[in-house]
C-alpha positions in Angstrom: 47.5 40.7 -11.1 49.0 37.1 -9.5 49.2 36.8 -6.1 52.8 36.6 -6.0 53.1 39.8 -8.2 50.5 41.4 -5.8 52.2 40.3 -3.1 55.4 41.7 -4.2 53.9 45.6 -5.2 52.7 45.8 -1.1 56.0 44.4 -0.1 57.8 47.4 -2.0 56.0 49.6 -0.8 56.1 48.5 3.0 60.2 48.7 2.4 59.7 52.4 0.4 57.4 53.8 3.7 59.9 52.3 5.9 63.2 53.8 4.2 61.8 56.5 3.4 60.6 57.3 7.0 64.2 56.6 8.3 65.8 59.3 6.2 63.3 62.2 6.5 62.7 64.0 9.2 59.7 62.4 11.9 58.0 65.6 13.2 57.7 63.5 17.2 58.6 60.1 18.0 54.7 60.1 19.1 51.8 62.4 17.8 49.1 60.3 18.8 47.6 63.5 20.5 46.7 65.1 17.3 43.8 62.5 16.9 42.3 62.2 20.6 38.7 63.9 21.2 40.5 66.2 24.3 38.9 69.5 24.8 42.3 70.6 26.5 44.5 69.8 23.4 44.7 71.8 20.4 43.5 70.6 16.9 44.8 73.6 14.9 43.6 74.0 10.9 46.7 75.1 8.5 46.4 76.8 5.1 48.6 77.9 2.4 48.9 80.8 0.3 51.3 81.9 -2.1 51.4 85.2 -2.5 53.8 85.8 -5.4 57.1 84.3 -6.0 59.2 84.3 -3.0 56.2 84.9 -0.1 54.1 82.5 0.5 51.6 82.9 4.1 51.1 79.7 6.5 47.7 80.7 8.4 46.8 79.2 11.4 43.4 79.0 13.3 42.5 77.6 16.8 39.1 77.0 18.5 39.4 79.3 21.7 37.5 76.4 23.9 41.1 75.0 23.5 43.1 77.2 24.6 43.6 77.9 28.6 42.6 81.9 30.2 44.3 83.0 32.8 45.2 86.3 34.7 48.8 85.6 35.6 49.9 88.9 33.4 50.7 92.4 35.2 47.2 93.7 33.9 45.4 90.7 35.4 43.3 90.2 33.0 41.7 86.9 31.5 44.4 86.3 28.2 45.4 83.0 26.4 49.3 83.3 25.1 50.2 81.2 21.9 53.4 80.7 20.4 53.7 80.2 16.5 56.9 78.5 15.4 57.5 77.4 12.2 60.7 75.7 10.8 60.8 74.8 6.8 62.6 72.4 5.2 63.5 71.8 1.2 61.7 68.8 0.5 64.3 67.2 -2.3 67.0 68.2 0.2 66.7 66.0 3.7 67.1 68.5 7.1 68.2 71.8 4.8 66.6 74.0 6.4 65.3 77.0 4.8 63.9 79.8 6.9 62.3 79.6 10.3 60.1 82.4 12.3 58.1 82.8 15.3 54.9 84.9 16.2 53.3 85.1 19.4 49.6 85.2 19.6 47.5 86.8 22.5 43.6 86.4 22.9 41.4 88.7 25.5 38.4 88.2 27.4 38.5 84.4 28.4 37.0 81.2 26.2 33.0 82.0 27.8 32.0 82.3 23.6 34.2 79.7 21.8 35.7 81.5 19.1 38.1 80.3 16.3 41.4 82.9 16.7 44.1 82.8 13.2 47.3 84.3 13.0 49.8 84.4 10.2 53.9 84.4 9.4 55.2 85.1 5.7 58.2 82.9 4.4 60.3 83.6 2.0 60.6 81.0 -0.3 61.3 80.8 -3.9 58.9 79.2 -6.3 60.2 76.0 -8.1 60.7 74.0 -5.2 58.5 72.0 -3.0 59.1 72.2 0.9 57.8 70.7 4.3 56.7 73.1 7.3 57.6 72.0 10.8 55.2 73.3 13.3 55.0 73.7 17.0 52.3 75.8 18.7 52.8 76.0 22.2 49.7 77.1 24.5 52.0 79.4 27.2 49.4 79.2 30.2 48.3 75.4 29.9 52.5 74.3 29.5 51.2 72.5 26.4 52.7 72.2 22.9 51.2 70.3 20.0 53.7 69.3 16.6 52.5 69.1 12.9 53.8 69.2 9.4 53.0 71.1 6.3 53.4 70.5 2.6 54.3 73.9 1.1 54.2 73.1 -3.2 55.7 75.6 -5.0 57.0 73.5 -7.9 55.8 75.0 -11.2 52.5 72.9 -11.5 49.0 74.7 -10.1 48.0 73.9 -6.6 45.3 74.5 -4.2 47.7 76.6 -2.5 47.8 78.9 -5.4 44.0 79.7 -4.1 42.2 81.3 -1.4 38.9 80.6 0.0 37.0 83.0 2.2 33.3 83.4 3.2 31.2 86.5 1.5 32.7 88.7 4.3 36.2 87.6 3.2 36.9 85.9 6.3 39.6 82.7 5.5 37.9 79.5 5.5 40.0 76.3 6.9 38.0 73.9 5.0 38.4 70.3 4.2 34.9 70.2 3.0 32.1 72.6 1.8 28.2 72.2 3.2 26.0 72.3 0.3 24.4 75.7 0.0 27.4 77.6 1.1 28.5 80.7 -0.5 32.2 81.6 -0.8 34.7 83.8 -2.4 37.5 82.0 -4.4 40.5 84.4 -4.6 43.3 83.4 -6.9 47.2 84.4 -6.7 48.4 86.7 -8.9 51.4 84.3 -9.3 48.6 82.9 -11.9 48.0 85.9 -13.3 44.7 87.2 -14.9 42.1 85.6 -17.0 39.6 83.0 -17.1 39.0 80.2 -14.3 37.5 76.5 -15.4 35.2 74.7 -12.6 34.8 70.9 -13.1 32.3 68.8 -11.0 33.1 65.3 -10.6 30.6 62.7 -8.6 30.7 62.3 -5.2 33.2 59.6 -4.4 30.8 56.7 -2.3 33.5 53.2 -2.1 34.1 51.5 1.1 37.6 50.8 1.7 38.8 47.3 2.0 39.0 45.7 5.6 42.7 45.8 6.4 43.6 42.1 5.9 42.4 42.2 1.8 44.9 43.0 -0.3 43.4 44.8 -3.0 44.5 46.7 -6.6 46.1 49.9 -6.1 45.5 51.0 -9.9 44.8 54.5 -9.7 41.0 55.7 -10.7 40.5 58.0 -13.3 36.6 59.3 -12.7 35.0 61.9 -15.0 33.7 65.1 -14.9 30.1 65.7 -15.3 30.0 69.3 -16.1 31.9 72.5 -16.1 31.9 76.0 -16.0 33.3 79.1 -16.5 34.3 82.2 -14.6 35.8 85.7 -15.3 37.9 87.1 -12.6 37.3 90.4 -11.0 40.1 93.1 -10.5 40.9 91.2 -7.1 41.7 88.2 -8.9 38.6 86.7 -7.3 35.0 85.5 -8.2 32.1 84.4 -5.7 29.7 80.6 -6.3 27.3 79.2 -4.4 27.3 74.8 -4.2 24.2 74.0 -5.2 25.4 70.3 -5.6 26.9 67.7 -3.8 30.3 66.0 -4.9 34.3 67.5 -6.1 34.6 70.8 -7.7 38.1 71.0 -8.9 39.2 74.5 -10.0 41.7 75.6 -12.2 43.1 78.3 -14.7 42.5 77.0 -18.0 45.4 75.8 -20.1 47.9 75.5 -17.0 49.1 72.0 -15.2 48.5 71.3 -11.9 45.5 69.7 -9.8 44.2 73.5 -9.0 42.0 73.9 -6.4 39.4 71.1 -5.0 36.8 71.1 -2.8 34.4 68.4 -1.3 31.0 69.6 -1.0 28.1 67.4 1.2 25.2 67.8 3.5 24.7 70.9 5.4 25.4 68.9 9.0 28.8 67.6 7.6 30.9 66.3 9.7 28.4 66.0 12.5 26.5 62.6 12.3 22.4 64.2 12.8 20.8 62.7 10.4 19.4 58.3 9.8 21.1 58.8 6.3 24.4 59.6 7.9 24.0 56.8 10.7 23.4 54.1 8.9 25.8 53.5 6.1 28.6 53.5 8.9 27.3 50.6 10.2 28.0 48.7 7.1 31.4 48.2 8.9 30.2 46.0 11.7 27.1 44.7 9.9 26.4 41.2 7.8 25.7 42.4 4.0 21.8 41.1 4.6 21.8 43.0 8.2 23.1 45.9 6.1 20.5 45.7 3.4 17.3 45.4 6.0 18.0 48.1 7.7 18.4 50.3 4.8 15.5 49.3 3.0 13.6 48.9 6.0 10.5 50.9 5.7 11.5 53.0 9.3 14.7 53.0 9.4 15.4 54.6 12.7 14.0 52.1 14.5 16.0 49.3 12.8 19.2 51.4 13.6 17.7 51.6 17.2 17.1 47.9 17.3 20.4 47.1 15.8 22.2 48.5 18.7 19.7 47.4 21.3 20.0 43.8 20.0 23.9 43.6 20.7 24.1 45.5 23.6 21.7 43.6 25.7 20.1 46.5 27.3 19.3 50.8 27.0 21.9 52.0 28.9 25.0 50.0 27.2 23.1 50.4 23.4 23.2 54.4 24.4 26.6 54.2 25.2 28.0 51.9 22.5 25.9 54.3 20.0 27.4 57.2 21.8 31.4 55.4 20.9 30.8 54.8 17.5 29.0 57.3 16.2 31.7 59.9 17.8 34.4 58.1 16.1 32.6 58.4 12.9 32.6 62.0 13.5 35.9 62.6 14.4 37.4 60.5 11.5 35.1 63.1 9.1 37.2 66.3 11.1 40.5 64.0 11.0 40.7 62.3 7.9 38.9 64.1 4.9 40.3 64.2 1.6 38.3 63.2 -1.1 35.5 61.5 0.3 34.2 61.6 3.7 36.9 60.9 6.2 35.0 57.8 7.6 35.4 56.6 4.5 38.9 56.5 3.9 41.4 54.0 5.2 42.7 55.9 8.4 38.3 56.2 9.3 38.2 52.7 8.7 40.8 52.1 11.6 40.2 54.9 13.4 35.6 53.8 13.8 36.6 50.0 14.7 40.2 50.7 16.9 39.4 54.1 18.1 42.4 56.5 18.7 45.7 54.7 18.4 48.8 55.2 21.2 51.4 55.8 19.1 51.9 57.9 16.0 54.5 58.8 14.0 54.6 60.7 10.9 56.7 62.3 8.2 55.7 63.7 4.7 55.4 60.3 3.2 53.2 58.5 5.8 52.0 57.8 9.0 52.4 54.9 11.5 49.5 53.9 13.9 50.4 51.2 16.6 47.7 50.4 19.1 49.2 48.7 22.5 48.6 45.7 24.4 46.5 48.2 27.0 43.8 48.6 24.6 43.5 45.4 22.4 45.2 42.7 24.2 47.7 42.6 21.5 49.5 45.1 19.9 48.7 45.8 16.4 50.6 48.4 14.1 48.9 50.0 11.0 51.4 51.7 8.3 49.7 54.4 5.7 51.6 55.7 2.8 50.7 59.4 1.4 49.1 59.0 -2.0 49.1 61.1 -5.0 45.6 62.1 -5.3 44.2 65.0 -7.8 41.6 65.3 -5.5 43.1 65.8 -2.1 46.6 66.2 -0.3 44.9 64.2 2.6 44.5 61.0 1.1 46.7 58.1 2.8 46.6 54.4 2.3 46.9 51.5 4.8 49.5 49.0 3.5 47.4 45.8 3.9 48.2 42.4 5.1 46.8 39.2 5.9 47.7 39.1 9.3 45.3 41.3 10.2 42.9 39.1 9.8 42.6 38.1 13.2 42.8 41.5 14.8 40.2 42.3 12.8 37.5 40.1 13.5 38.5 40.1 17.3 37.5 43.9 17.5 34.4 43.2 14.8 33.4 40.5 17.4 33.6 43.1 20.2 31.6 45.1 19.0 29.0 43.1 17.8 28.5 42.2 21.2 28.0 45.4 22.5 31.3 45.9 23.6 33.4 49.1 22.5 37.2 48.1 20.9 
């Protein structure tokens, strides 16, 4: 591809993000919130289920630890009060809304043991048409609300959606990745129907994205499965697998369209960062490529890492800390940003690791804007990600890059190269 034709695709797509985020609905004018590592905020986990064709079930869970207890009820007793509300739109069909409900969700006995609490609301809505969930859940003691959206697909092609994924004691799982090892029940819809169920593995997906400045090909990748498998469902529609083996599982009916189900398996501390393996090939983000390499191959690894940080920090304390930063960035992008590849690995964990949390976000169903102030960088800098279609993952978004980031960039990879947190 030339440079002026490569030029040109990013400049399309800038203007198709941009009119495209005009005429659909934007959820909040600012959702930076939904990505800040605040124990008083809530991070809620959404699924989709279609139960036939005009229910489908939004489920909601919620750690307890973020949720506020109080005793200002008649019984006085410890209770958190949540408020479900859900509006959905058509998707092909800008502001028509299509049903809306409420439920109201009560906890006892105070968040001493945290606790993950779910709730439910069934919508009718007719298959053959795709639609977006507005969601507001709004903690009643704390005076706290927090916004989302959420793709409901119910065109005629198989989703993830059409599935349901729940531990051995059929409790729903709210995953965005699977630790190797773990057991689970795979429950399909009966929308679907009966009969046999195809599992493909596919390679775990180990690229580093791009820094932001380097405009690179978007040509979609096509990997291959390595192996595959078979399953007969039971009378529940349902069949149980262990993941012995790291990497994509995509399931799916055989001989129906659609990306099915897909699920990212890796290591059994996943998203937490507890092992060398998972610190150091973060690093590679701040790191020379010969830095990079000596550490890695170094025969104790730990202590390079160690003397790494010490080495740009100057001192214990400030290594500790800058080690503290980064590494908790790395984690959060993993419980933020995972789609089909480890969320510190995408292009919002790119930005997220070196910038940290941005102050403003905005977001519809096609993309997400990230501007980060003059407060926190000494200049104001605004990332813009487009949704992509992935077969993999509903949670994949690119950053729409451009030279001038170029000196943004190396400003905050300076920082932290000398010990200093961007």
């Amino acid at each position: 591809m030339n440079r002026f034709l490569r030029i040109s695709v990013y400049f399309i797509i800038l203007l198709t993000f941009f009119t495209c985020h005009n005429s659909q609905r934007v959820v909040k004018s600012n959702l930076s919130y939904i990505y800040y590592d605040d124990p008083t905020i809530i991070h809620p986990s959404y699924r989709v289920f279609h139960l036939n064709e005009t229910i489908s079930t939004l489920y909601l869970q919620v750690n307890s630890s973020e949720l506020l207890y109080s005793k200002n009820n008649p019984k006085k007793e410890f209770l958190s009060q949540l408020v479900f509300q859900v509006h959905v739109y058509d998707l092909h069909s800008e502001n028509k809304l299509v049903v809306s409900d409420t439920v109201f969700l009560y906890d006892k006995g105070g968040p001493e043991r945290q606790k993950f609490l779910q709730g439910k609301i069934d919508l009718n809505l007719p298959s053959g048409r795709d639609y977006y969930a507005e969601v507001t859940l709004d903690d009643q003691y704390r005076m706290q609300f927090v916004q989302d959206l959420v793709l409901i697909r119910k065109k005629n092609e198989l989703t993830d959606q059409h599935f349901m994924v729940t531990n051995t004691k059929d409790e729903i799982q709210f995953l965005d990745a699977v630790q190797v090892g773990s057991r689970l029940k795979i429950l399909v819809s009966p929308m679907i129907g009966k009969g046999d169920v195809e599992m493909r593995h596919y390679a775990e997906l180990l690229d580093l994205p791009a820094p932001p400045f380097a405009v690179t090909d978007v040509t979609a990748k096509n990997p291959q499965s390595d192996s595959g498998k078979i399953f007969k469902l039971d009378e529940q529609l349902s069949f149980e697998i262990t993941f012995n083996k790291r990497g994509i599982y995509q399931i799916n009916r055989a001989n129906m369209d659609g990306n099915g189900l897909n699920l990212l398996v890796l290591g059994q501390d996943y998203p937490a960062i507890l092992t060398v393996s998972s610190m150091v090939r973060p690093l590679r983000y701040i790191t020379t490529k010969q830095e990079y390499t000596s550490i890695k191959e170094s025969g104790d690894v730990k202590k390079e890492i160690d003397a790494f940080w010490f080495n740009i920090a100057g001192n214990t304390e400030r290594a500790r800390e800058t080690i503290k930063t980064y590494y908790s960035r790395v984690d959060l992008s993993n419980r933020f940003f995972t789609s089909d590849r480890e969320g510190w690995r995408t292009d919002r964990g790119l930005v997220y690791v070196i910038y940290g949390a941005p102050n403003t976000v905005s977001k519809n169903m096609r993309g997400e804007k990230w501007i980060y102030n003059e407060r926190v960088n000494m200049m104001s800098v605004e990332f813009n990600f487009y949704k992509v279609e992935n077969p993999f993952s509903d949670n994949d978004f690119a950053l729409i890059r451009t030279g001038g980031y170029k000196s943004s960039w190396y400003r905050a990879i300076d920082n932290w190269r000398q010990g200093r947190i961007f």
